[in-house]
N, C-alpha and C positions, 0 to 999 in steps of 0.2 A: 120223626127227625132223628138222623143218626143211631136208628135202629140198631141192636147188639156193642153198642159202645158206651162206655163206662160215663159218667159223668161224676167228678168228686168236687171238693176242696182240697190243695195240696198245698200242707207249710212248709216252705223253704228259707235258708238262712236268712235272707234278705225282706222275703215278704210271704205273702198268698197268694195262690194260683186257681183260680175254676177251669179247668181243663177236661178234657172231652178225648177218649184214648179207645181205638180198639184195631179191629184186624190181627193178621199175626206176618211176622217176617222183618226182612231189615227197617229199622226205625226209620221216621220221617215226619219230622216237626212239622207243622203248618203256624206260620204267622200272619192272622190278620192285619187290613191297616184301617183308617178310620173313614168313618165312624161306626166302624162296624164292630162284633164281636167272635169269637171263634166258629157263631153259628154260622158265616158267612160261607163255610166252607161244608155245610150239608149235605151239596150234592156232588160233591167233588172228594169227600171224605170216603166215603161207601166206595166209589169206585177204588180207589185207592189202597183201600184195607183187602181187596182183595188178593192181594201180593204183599202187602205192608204192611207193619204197625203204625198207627196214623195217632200222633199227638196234636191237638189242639187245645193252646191255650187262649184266654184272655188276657193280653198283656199287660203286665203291671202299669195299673192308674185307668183302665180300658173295663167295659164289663164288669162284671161282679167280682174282680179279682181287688187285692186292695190297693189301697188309692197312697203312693207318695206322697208329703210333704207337697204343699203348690208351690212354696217360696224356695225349697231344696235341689237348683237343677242339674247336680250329680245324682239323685236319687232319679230322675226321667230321661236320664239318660241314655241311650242306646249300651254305652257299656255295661250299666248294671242289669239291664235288661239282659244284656248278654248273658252275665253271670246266672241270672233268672231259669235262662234255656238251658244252660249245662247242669245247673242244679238241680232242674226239671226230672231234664234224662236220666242223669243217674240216680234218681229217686226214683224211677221208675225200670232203674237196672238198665241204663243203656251209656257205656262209655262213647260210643264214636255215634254219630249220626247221620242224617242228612235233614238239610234245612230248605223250605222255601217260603220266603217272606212278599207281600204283597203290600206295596201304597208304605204305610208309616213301619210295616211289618217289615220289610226290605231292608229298612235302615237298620232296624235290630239285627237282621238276620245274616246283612253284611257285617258289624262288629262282631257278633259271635265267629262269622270265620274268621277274620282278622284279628283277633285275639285268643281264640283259641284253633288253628291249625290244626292240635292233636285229635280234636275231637268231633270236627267237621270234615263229614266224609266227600258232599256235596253240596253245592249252595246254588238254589234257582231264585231269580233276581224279578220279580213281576212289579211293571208301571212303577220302573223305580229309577233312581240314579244315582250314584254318591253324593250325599250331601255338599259337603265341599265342593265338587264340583257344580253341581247346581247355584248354589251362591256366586261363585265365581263366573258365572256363565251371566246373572241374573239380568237383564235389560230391560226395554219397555217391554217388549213383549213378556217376558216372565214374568215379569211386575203383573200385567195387565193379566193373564192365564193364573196366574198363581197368587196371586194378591193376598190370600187367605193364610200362608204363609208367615207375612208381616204383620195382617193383621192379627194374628191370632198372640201375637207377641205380645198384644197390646194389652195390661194388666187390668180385670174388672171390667173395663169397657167390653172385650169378647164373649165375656161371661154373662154379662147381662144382654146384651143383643140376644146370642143364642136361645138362652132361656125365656125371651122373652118372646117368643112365637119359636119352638126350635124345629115344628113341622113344616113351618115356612122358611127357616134354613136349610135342614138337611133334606127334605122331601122325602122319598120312598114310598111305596106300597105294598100291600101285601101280594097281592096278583105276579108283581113283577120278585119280589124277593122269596116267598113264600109264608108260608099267615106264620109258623112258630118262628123262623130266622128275625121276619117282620117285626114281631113282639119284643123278640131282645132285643134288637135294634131300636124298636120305638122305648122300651125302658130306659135303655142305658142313653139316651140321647134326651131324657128327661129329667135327667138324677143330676141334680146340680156337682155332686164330687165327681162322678165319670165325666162331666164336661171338664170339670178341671182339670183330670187329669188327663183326659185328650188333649188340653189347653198347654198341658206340662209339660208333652211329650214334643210338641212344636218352640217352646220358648228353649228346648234343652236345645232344640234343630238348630236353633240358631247362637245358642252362648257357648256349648259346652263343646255339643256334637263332632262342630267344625276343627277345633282345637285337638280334637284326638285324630282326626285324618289329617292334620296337618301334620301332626306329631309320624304319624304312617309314612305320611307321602317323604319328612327330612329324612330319617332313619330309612326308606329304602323299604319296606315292610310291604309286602302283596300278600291277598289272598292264596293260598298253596293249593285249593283244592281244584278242582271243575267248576265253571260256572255257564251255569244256562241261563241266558236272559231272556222273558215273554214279555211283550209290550201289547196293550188292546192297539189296535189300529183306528179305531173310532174315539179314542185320546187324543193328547197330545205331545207326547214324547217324541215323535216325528219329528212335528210341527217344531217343538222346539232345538233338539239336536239333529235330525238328520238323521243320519247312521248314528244309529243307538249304540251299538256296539262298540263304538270308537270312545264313547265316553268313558266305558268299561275299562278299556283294552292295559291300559296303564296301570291299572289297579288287582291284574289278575296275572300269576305268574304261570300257572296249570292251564287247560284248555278253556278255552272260551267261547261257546256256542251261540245261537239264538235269533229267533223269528217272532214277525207279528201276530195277531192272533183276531180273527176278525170279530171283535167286541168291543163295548163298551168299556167304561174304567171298572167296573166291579167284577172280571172274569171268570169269579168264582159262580157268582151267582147269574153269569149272561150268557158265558160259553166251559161250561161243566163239562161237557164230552170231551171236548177240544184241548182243554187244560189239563185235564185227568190224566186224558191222554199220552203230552207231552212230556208233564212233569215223570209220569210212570214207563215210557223209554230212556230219560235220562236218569231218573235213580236207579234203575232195572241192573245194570251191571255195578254198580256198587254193592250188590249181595256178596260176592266171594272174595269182597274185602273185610266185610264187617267180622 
């Protein structure tokens, strides 16, 4: 797995990162979302490195990386996370970048361009949609699809559910994700602090999160860069908005692209060609910016 690519620990101002780095050429963060870990993007990475430097990390509170405060939820919060990824990069000697965040990973990866513009060259948007928006949107039907959301707000009670069968929560297999991605996945989803700090990064969704796009959306603040958005089609971002794109559209001042993608929710690991693909046409002309 992820053959010819580095795997370290890396301390940054804020925390620890286990991150996974190789290929060469213009930079290109990968952010997972849960309950997965960096490995989710295995076979999606390799394709990728071969035109790009490919960063994946475990996002702070996620994977082996370190774990915030549970009761702290400016520390899970999509902003510090932000500051996480710019930190990342230029410890790794890379001022500007491009980003693509998936599932919880989107949410980070939306705050980092919206917070830092100078240093977000592109941002692709995967099974995602602005928090605030989502909330605002929420009905029976999101309630009913997305329950886990609210739930997970719920202090100790989601922690001990989880833990307490969490093969019977999360499922997966190896066959279907592949046996090493499998293993991290089956770890990190059995470590009682990586649950909380999955647990962290949804309580932030809902107290903290919303307050900084609201803060966006008064001041007039969009995204500056390019944004490509990929939805699985065998999800339910359809189902619940429609034209996906329209949720985007107000939130993004630069171009704004984006198709579905005939997969399941996890498209790293469902539809690897497909994605690879995509994501590696629309960062492709951002080289003779970098």
């Amino acid at each position: 797995m992820f053959d010819t690519f580095k795997l370290e620990m890396i301390d940054l101002p804020e925390t620890t990162l286990r991150v996974r780095h190789g290929g060469a050429g213009p930079p290109v963060l990968l952010l997972h979302g849960h309950p997965r870990t960096h490995t989710t993007w295995y076979r999606v990475a390799p394709l990728l490195a071969e035109s790009f430097t490919v960063i994946c990390p475990d996002l702070r509170g996620f994977g082996m990386s370190a774990k915030p405060d549970p009761d702290d939820d400016q520390a899970s919060s999509k902003r510090a996370k932000a500051r996480d990824c710019v930190a990342l990069m230029e410890q790794l000697g890379f001022e500007r970048f491009s980003i693509a965040g998936h599932d919880r990973g989107c949410y980070t990866a939306f705050r980092t361009a919206m917070d830092h513009p100078d240093r977000v060259q592109k941002f692709a948007a995967l099974d995602g949609a602005p928090i605030l928006d989502a909330l605002e949107r929420c009905d029976a039907k999101f309630a009913t699809l997305w329950w886990h959301w609210f739930f997970y707000a719920q202090v100790d009670k989601a922690e001990r559910a989880i833990l307490a069968d969490p093969e019977r929560w999360y499922g997966g297999n190896a066959e279907a994700m592949g046996e090493e991605n499998y293993q991290d996945f089956r770890a990190a989803t059995r470590d009682p602090s990586v649950v909380r700090g999955m647990l962290g990064d949804y309580r932030a969704g809902l107290r903290v999160d919303p307050l900084h796009d609201q803060e966006d959306r008064r001041l007039g603040r969009k995204i500056q860069c390019p944004v490509h958005v990929l939805w699985s089609r065998r999800d339910d971002l359809e189902e619940l908005y429609g034209d996906v794109l329209s949720i985007w559209r107000p939130w993004v001042k630069g171009d704004l692209t984006g198709t579905g993608i005939d997969s399941g929710h996890h498209m790293a690991e469902e539809a690897p060609d497909l994605l690879a693909a995509e994501l590696s046409r629309f960062f492709d002309s951002s080289a003779e910016d970098l």
